[in-house]
C-alpha positions, -999 to +999 in steps of 0.1 A: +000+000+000+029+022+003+030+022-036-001+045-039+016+075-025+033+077-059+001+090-070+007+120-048+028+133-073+008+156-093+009+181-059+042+192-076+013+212-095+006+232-066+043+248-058+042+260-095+010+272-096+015+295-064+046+312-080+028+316-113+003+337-094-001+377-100+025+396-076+030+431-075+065+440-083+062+474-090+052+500-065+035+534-070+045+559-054+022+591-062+039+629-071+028+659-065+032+670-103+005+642-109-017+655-091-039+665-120-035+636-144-061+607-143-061+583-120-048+549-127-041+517-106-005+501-103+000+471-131+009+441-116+037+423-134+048+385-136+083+388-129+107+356-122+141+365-104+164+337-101+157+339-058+122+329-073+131+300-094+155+284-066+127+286-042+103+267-065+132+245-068+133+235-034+099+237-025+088+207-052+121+183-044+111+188-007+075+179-018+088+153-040+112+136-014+082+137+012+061+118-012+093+095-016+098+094+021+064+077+025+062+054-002+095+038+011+109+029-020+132+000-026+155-006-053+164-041-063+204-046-068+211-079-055+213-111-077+221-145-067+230-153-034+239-178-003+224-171+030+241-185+054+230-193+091+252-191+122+266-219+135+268-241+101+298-262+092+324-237+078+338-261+055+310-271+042+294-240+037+327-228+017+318-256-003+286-252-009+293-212-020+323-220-044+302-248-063+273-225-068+290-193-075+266-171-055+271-139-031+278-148+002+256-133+033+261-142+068+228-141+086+229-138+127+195-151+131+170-171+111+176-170+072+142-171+060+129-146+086+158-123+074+148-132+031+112-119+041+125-086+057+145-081+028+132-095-002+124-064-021+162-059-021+167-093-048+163-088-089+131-104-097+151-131-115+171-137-086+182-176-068+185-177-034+203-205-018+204-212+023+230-227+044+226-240+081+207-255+102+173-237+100+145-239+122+114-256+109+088-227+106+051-232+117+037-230+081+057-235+049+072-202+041+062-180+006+082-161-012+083-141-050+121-156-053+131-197-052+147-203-025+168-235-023+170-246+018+207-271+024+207-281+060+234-300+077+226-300+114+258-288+138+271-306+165+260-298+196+278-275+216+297-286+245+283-265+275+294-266+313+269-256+343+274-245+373+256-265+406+260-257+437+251-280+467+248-276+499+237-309+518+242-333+544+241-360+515+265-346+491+266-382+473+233-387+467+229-362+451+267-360+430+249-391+415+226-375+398+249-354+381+278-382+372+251-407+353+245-378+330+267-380+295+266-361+266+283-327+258+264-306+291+290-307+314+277-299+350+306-288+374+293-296+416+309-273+436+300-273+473+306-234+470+283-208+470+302-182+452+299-170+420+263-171+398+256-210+399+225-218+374+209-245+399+218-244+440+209-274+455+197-263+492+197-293+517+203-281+552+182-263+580+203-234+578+195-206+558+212-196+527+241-164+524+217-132+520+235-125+486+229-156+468+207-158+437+200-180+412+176-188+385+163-219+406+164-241+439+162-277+449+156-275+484+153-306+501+151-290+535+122-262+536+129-249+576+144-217+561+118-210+529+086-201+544+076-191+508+076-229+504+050-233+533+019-226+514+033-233+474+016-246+445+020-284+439+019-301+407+029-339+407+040-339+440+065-307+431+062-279+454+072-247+437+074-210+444+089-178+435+113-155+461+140-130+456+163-156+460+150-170+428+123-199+420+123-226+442+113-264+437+108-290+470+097-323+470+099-353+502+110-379+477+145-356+471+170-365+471+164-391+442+163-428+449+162-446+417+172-439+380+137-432+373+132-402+399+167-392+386+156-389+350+122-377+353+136-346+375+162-339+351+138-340+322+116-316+343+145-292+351+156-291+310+119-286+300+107-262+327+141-239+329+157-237+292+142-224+261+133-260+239+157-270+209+141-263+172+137-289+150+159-285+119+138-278+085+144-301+061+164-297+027+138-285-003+133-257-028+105-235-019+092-226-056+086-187-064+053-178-058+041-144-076+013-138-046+035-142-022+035-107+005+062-085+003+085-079+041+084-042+049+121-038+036+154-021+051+139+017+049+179+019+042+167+046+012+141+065+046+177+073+065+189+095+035+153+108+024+150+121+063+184+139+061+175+151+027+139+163+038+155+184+068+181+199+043+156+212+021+132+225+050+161+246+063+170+259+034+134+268+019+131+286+055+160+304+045+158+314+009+120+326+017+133+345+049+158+366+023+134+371+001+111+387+022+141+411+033 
């Protein structure tokens, strides 16, 4: 819809219309040896001096880069081109580019969220290629350009997490942590320093005033009185303080595998954003309906600066012209 404020053109009209109008240039200024000839009024003249022209100048390009301003335009300069996504094989993404010969453009987040913000940017001929592991979208994604989608799912990262624990039963509950494998390391440190992602409270005593984190195992509840009258959900207990949320349950610390994995599971689900599944390799075929993203407004940035230039100068040239 931005389009139709080309049609705002023809107000150019207007600027050219108002300086074409009837000034008087020429003032009369009556003598005292007139006195007797007839009486006659002033003629009004058309007269264009160059301050004229300059200000009609200015006056339709700042009406013309207002228009511009609002109808956002785009202009299309990029051709064929590989998005890739962070975090993709760098080998094989080199690859990948040299065999098809495209532009290279490193995307920090999703590729195909970042296409549909752009697309208005690509030749209407254009081939888009993507690299990386993308996240599988709700609804298969539309755009005016084909877009070719290569995944090759990353490794996953090796991560280490801080735990610290505080209990009577330190073993108990280290076990928990050493059947774990996979590349999450968790480092148990009977320490409270530091910002631990998970404290494991076990003891009557009450924590350091200064400690935080984003949640609590407490297997004794003596010195949480939030805990007293918490919410319970499958026999959890949980509650929020300033400390940070807090989880409790009788059957803590775990006693079999089973209470060991279902807590775990729990704790990933409940505390950590879930992992994406990865889209699977297909072209997505150009579809001429498809809805246009808003753009980059790269060209609004210049027509702003441009539109206060020519206000402050119109001020001016009118201002000296009045003088």
């Amino acid at each position: 819809m931005t389009s139709m404020w080309w049609l705002a053109l023809p107000v150019l009209l207007l600027p050219i219309w108002w300086h074409r109008q009837k000034r008087e240039r020429v003032k009369a200024v009556p003598l005292a040896t007139a006195r007797f000839l007839p009486r006659s009024d002033p003629q009004q003249q058309r007269v264009w001096q160059w301050v004229d022209r300059f200000l009609l100048l200015l006056r339709c390009l700042l009406l013309a880069c207002l228009i511009a301003w609002l109808a956002d335009p785009v202009v299309p300069w990029r051709g064929d081109s590989v998005l890739v996504a962070g975090g993709a094989d760098p080998k094989w993404v080199q690859q990948q580019v040299e065999a098809s010969g495209f532009d290279r453009i490193d995307v920090a987040g999703d590729p195909l969220v970042w296409f549909r913000q752009h697309e208005r940017e690509w030749l209407a001929d254009a081939k888009v290629l993507v690299l990386g592991a993308v996240a599988m979208p709700a609804e298969k994604p539309r755009f005016r350009h084909q877009v070719e989608l290569r995944t090759k799912a990353a490794p996953f990262a090796k991560t280490e997490h801080r735990v610290a624990l505080v209990s009577k039963r330190p073993d108990e509950w280290r076990a928990l942590f050493a059947a774990l494998g996979g590349p999450q390391r968790y480092l148990v440190e009977e320490a409270t320093g530091g910002k631990p992602e998970l404290v494991i409270w076990d003891v009557a005593e009450a924590p350091p005033a200064g400690l935080r984190a984003p949640l609590w195992w407490i297997g004794d509840t003596a010195a949480f009185p939030e805990l007293k009258n918490a919410k319970q959900v499958d026999g959890l207990r949980y509650a929020d303080s300033s400390r940070g949320r807090l989880w409790t349950s009788p059957a803590w610390p775990p006693k079999d595998a089973a209470a060991a994995r279902r807590l775990f599971e729990d704790w990933q689900r409940l505390h950590y954003p879930p992992v994406p599944y990865v889209a699977a390799a297909q072209v997505l075929a150009a579809d001429p309906a498809a809805p246009l993203g808003p753009g980059t407004r790269a060209l609004r940035d210049m027509l702003s600066i441009a539109l206060v230039v020519l206000s402050a100068l119109e001020r001016i040239v009118t201002y000296a012209r009045k003088r």
